[in-house]
GUDO-474792 format. One record per residue (C-alpha): residue in three letters; z, x, y. Coordinates in pm, whole numbers, plus 32768, in hexadecimal, padded with zeros to 4 digits. Layout:
N
alaZXY/...
//
This chain:
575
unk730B8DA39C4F/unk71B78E279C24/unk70A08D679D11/unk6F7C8D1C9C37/unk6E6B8C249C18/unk6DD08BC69ABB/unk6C7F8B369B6C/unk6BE989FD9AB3/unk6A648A069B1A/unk6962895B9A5E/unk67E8895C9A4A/unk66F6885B9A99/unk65B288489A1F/unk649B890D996A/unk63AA8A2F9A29/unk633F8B4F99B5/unk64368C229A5B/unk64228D3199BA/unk633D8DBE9A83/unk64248E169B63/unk64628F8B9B28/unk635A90029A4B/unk62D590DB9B79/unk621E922F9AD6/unk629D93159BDA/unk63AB93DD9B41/unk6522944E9BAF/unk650A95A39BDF/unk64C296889ACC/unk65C497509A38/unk657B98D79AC1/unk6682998D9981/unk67499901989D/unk68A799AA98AB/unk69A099C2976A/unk6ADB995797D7/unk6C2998E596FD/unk6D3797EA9778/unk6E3698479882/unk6F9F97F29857/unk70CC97F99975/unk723C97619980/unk725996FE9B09/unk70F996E99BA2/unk6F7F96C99B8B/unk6E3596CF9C37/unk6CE696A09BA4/unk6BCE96BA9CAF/unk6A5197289CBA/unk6A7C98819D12/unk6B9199B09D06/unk6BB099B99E53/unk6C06982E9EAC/unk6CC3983D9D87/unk6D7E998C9DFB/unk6DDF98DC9F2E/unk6E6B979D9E90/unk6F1C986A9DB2/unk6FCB992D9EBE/unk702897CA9F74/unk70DD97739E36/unk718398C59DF3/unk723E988F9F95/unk729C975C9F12/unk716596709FAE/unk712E95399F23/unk6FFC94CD9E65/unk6F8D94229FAD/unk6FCA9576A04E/unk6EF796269F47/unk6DBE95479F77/unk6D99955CA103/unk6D7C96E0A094/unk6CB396B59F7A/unk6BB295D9A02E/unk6B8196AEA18B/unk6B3897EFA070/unk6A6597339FC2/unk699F96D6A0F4/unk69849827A14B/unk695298B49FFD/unk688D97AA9F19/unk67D19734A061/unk66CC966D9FB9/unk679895789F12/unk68C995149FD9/unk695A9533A140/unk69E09467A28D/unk688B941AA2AB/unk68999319A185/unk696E9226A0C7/unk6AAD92049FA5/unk6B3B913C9EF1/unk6CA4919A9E61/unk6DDB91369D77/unk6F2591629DA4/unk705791869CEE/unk716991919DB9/unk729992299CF6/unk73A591BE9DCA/unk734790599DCE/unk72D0901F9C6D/unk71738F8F9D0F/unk70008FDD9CE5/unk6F188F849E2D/unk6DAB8FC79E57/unk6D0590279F8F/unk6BC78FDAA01E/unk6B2190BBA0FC/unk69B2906AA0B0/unk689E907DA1C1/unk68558F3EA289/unk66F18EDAA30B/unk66DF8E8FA46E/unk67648D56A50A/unk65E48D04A594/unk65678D49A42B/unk64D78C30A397/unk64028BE0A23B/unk62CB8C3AA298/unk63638D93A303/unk626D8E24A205/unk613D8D67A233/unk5FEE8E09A2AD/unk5F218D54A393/unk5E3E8CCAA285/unk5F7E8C3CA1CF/unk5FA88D3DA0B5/unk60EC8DFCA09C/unk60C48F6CA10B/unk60C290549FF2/unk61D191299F73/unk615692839FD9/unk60F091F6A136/unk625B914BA172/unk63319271A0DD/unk630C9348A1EF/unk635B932AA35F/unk642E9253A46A/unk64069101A3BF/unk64989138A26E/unk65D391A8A2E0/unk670F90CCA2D2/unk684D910EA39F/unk691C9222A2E4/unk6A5B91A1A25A/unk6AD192DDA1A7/unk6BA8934EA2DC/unk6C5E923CA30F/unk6C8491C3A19F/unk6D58934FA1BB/unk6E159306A310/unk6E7591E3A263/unk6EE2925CA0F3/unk6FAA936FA1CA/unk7048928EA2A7/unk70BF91BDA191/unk70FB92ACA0A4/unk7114942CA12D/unk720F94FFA169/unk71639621A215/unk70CB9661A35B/unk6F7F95D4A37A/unk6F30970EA427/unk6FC697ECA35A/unk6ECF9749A214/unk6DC39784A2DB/unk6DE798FFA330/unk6D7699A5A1E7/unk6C1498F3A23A/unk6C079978A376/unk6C609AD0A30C/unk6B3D9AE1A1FB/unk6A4C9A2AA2DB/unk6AA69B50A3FB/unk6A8F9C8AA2E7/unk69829BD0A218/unk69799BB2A088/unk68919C089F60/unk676F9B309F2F/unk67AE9A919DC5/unk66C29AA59CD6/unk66A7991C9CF5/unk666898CA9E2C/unk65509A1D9E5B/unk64A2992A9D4F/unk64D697E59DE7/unk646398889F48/unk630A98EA9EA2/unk62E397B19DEB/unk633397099F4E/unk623497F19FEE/unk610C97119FAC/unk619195DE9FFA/unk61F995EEA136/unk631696CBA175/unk62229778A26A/unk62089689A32E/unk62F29687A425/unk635997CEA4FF/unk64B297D4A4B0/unk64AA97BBA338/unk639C987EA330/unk64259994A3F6/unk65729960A313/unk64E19950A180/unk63B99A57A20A/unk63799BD4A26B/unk629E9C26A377/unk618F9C1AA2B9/unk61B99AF7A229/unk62569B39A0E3/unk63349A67A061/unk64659B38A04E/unk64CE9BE39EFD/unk65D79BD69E26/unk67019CBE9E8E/unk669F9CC0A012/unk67A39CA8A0E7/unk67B69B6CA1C8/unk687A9B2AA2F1/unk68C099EDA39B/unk691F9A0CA4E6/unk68BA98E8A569/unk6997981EA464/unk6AB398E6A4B9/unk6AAB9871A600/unk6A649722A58A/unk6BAC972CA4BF/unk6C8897B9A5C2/unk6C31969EA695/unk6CB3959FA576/unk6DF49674A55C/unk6E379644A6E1/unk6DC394EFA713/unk6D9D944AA5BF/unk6C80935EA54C/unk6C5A92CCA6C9/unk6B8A940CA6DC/unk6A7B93A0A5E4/unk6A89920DA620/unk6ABB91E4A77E/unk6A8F936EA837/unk69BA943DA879/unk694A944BA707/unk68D89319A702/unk67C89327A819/unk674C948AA771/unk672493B0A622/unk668A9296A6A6/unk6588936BA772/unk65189418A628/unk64E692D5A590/unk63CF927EA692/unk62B39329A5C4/unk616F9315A61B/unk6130924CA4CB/unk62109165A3F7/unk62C89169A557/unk645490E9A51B/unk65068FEDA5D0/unk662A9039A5D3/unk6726901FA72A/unk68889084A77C/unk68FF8F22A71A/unk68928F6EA5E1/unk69759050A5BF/unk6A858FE4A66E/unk6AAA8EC5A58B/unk6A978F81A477/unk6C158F33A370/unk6C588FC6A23D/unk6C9E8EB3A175/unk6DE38E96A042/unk6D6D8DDA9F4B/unk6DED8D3B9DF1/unk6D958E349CCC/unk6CC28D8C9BE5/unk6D798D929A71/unk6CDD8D619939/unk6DB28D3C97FC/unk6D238E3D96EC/unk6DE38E54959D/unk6F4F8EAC9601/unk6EE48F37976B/unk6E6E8EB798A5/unk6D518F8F9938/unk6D568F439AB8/unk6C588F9B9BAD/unk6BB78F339CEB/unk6B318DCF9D3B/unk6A088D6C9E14/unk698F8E169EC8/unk69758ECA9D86/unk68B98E459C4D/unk69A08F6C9BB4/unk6AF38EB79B4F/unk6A378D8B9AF7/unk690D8DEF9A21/unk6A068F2E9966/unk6B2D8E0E9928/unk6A168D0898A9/unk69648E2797AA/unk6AAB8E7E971B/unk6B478D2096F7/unk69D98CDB9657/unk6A1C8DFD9556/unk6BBC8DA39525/unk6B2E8CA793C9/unk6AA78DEF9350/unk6B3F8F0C9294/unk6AE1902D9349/unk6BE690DD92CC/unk6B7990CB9138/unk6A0C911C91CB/unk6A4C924C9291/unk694A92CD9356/unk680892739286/unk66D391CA92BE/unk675290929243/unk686790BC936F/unk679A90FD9480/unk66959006940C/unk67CB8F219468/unk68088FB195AB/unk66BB8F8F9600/unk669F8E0A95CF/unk67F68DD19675/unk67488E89979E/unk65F48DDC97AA/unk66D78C9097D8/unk67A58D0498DE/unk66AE8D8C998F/unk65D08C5099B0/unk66F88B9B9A4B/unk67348CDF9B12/unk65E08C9B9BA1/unk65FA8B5B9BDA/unk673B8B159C6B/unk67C88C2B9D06/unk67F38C869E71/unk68DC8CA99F98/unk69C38B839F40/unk6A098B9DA0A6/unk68988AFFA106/unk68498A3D9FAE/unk68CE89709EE1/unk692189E49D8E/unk696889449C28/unk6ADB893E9BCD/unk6AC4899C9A47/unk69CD8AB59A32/unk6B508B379974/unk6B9C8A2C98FF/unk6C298A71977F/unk6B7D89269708/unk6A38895197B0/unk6A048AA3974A/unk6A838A4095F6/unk694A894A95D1/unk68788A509661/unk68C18B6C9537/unk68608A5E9437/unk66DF8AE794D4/unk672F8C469457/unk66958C7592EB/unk671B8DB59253/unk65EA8DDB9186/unk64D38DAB92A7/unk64AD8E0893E1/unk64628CAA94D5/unk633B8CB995DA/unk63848CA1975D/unk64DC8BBC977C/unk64E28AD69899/unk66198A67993B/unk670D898298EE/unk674488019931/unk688787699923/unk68FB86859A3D/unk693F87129B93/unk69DC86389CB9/unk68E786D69DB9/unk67AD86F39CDF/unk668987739D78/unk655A87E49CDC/unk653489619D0E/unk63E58A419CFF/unk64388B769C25/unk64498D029D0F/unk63548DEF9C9D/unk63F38F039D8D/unk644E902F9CDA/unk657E91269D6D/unk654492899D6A/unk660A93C29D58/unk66C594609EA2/unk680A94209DCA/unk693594CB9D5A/unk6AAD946A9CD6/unk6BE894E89CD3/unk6D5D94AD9C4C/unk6EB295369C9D/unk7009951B9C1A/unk712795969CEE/unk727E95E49C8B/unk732294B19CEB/unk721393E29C1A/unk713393549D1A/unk6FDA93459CCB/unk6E7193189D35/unk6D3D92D79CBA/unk6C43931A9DB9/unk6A9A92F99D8C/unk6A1693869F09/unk68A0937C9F48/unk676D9390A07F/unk66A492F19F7A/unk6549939D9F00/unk659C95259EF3/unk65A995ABA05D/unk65B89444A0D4/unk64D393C5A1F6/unk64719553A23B/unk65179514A392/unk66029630A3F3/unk66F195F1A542/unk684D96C0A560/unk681A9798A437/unk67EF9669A336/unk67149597A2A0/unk66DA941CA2DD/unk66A4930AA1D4/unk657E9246A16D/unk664B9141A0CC/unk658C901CA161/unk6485908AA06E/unk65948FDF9F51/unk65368E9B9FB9/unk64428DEB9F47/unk63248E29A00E/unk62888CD79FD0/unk634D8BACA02B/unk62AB8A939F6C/unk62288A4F9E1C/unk618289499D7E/unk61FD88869E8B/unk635B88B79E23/unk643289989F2C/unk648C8B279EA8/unk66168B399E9A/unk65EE8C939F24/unk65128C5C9FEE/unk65518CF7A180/unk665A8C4BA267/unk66D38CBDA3C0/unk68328D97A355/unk681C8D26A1F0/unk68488E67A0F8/unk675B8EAA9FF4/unk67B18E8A9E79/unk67F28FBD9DE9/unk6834904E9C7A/unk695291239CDE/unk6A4791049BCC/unk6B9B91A39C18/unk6C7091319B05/unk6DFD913B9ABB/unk6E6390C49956/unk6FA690589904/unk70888FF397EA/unk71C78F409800/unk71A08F58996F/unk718C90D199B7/unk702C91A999CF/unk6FE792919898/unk6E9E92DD9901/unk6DC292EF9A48/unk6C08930F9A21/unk6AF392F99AF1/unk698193A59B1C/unk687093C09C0A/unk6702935C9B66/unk667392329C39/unk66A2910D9B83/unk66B291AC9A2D/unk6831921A9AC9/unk688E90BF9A1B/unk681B916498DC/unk6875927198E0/unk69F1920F9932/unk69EE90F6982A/unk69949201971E/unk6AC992EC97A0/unk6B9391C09784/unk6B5191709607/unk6B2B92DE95D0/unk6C929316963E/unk6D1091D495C3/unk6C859151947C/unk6C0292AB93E9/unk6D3B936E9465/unk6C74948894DB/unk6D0C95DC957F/unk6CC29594972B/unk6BAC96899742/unk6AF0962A95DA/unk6ADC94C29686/unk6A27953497B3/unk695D962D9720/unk68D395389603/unk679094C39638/unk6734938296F5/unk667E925196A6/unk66659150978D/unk65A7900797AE/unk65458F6A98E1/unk64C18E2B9862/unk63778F0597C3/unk6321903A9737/unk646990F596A9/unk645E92499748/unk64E793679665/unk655A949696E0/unk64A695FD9689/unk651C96789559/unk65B1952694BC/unk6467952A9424/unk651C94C592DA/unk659793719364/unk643B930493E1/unk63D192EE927F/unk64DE9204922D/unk64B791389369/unk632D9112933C/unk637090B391B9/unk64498F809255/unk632E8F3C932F/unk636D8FDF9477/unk629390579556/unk631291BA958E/unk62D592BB96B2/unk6354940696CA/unk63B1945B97F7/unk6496955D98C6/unk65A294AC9943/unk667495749A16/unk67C294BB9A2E/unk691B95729AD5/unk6A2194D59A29/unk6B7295409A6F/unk6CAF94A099BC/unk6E0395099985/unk6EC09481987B/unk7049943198C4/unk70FD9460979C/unk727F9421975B/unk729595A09796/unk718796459838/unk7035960A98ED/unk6F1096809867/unk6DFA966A993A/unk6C6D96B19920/unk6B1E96F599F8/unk69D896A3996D/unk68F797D098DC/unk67D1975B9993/unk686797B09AEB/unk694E98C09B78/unk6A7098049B93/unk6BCD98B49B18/unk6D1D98039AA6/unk6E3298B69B77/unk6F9C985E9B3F/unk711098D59AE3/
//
């Protein structure tokens, strides 16, 4: 029998929590838009950021790897290849459908703050919380990676190949070097100002010797991750957690400002942790996804079980629709901000699903008006306590993945080092985090304790949303984006797109967003023609660029057909 929780978590009290992610800095902007149609296969599928992660997954599949297989291969490429977004050097979180077994697990691999952190981690000398640009980069924002193990672990479990053996095509490209996408040549000169330079060994990576960032179509080796990656095929993750890896990371951490604290027990103690997929029930389906330390489960189950009274379906995608959307979101996200957190560390409601609660909560949603700010939720809770709402905003360093392999295991796996090229510290031939930034920075507010707020090895809250839906008990369809905390967005829409308005894999992640963060709905470029409508209902409407990388395949009764985002260059591979 499957393994699944339904989680029953409930709000508390009022707030104005929405001011939790309306940061203004952006996700990344989108460098081309590529035309792309739907790709079908009969045995096997990969959908991942670029062609030649995806290549590699693919090939997995095709000598008969499993879809555990295919991701320890995707990832290491990716590192290598789409270095400013994911890598060893950050965290995961994944889902897991394990054919033989009937049973979806997720698997948390998220960063942890060190064990001497405490609260006032982020607090200046004259008691105000360091800001966002000075905290981003250097030693102290970076968590202990969980990406690497979270892998070890999934292929342990789940693999069927050498670990080696998944890790040789990275070493290979990293030795003979690959083409510079067009990508990341733009995200390297939009990093080149703020603080890529920093450091000596990024710098001497992402620049020429004069200083140029370097261009699209330059070919870049990596030697030194090759040799990194050789030593985890010999000796396995005891290389990077308790080796010599581990002193060479913690050394770099010691900057000369926002110094780290990290030690080697930090990362000895570091687990991978297997925890219950959160499950909402959504129409005939239930759309499962990761729990806390993820708001992304949570906050994508309560938006759609908010929407479920609605006929989406009748309204297609209209203003009238998305006006919807948009309320269900600006109440989801001020319990988001209020309540959620490692669950490990705090605390948390036990109905923020529950049918009932959330029930009560759509009567709010007027189809004809757009509400102000929503606050959170307040039905009873056996632990209350009173909660300040997090203003701290998640950025970009983000990207997602999914495979199906030919014996019908699955995974749905979001992989990120946080804001793009992380903490700008390079060490082995990758890039560290700065997930400690994810926290919020202030502990206290309003004399009422931050759920988020920084605890020695707690793991920040994230908006990683890697999402298996089912229906009568077996997946038919497997979404998730990078996009800061608009990836709960973003993944929602897929989700209705796929699901209510029955649309063709690739129109759903192509059409264009609208998402609410409990303020200003942000429009996408060129939906122009929905802002109208939106404003008319009394929105306040922001066009924006909003680079998302969704990747989904669809599993029908006969065939997969899977589909990468035309913001990004990721490919759908399969056969």
């Amino acid at each position: 029998m499957m393994k699944i929780i339904v989680l029953n978590m409930i709000a508390v009290c009022g707030l104005a929590a929405g001011l939790a992610a309306q940061e203004t800095r952006q996700p990344e902007e989108t460098t081309a838009i590529a035309i792309r149609t739907s790709v079908t296969a009969q045995d096997y599928m990969v959908v991942a950021a670029h062609p030649l992660a995806a290549e590699v997954g693919r090939n997995v599949l095709a000598n008969g790897g499993t879809a555990a297989d295919a991701a320890v291969a995707i990832q290491m490429m990716l590192n290598l290849v789409e270095p400013q977004s994911s890598g060893i050097g950050g965290g995961a979180f994944a889902l897991y459908w394990d054919a033989s077994t009937q049973a979806l697990s997720s698997w948390d691999g998220r960063e942890t703050a060190p064990l001497a952190a405490t609260p006032d981690y982020w607090i200046r000398p004259d008691g105000r919380p360091l800001s966002w640009p000075k905290a981003v980069v250097g030693g102290r924002a970076v968590g202990v990676p969980g990406t690497l193990k979270l892998l070890e672990v999934l292929h342990a479990k789940f693999g069927s190949q050498g670990w080696a053996d998944l890790l040789a095509p990275t070493i290979a490209t990293a030795e003979q070097g690959f083409a510079i996408s067009p990508r990341m040549a733009a995200s390297i000169k939009g990093a080149a100002e703020f603080d890529l330079t920093k450091y000596d060994t990024s710098r001497g990576y992402f620049f020429d010797e004069s200083g140029a960032p370097l261009a699209e179509g330059s070919r870049l080796r990596n030697p030194k991750f090759a040799d990194t990656l050789r030593a985890l095929a010999a000796q396995g993750s005891g290389y990077f957690y308790d080796g010599p890896l581990t002193d060479a990371m913690l050394a770099i951490t010691r900057t000369p400002d926002n110094t780290g604290i990290l030690t080697r027990q930090d990362f000895a103690a570091y687990k991978v942790i297997e925890r219950q997929p959160v499950c909402a029930l959504y129409r005939v389906f239930e759309v499962c996804g990761m729990g806390p330390p993820s708001s992304g489960g949570l906050t994508v189950g309560q938006i759609l079980s908010l929407l479920e009274r609605f006929d989406l379906a009748q309204l297609g995608p209209t203003p009238n629709a998305f006006h919807l959307i948009a309320e269900a979101s600006k109440l989801s996200f001020a319990d988001r901000g209020l309540y959620m957190a490692d669950s490990d560390f705090v605390a948390m409601p036990k109905g923020l699903l529950n049918r009932a609660y959330l029930s009560n909560r759509a009567q709010l949603i007027d189809p004809a008006k757009a509400m102000d700010r929503a606050v959170a939720g307040s039905p009873p809770w056996d632990e209350a306590q009173l909660w300040a709402p997090d203003t701290q905003p998640e950025q970009k360093g983000t990207s997602h993945f999914v495979v199906v392999d030919a014996a019908g295991n699955m995974i749905s796996m979001t992989t990120t080092i946080e804001t793009g090229f992380g903490s700008r510290l390079m060490v082995g031939g990758f890039l560290l985090n700065n997930e400690l930034t994810d926290f919020s920075r202030a502990p206290m507010r309003d004399g009422k304790p931050i759920a988020n707020r920084v605890e020695g090895g707690k793991r920040p809250r994230s908006s990683m949303a890697p999402t298996i839906v089912l229906k009568d008990g077996k997946p038919v369809l497997l979404t998730g984006s990078p996009g800061g905390s608009r990836i709960i967005g973003y993944v929602a829409q897929s989700i209705i797109a796929m699901l209510d308005w029955q649309m063709d894999p690739q129109i759903a992640v192509d059409l264009g967003h609208v998402v609410n963060r409990n303020g200003a709905t942000d429009v996408e470029e060129g939906s122009e023609d929905l802002a109208a409508g939106l404003t008319a209902l009394g929105h306040k409407v922001k066009i924006r660029n909003m680079n998302s990388g969704l990747h989904v395949i669809k599993i029908d009764a006969d065939k997969l057909i899977g589909a990468a985002d035309k913001r990004r260059e990721g490919v759908a591979l399969g056969q």
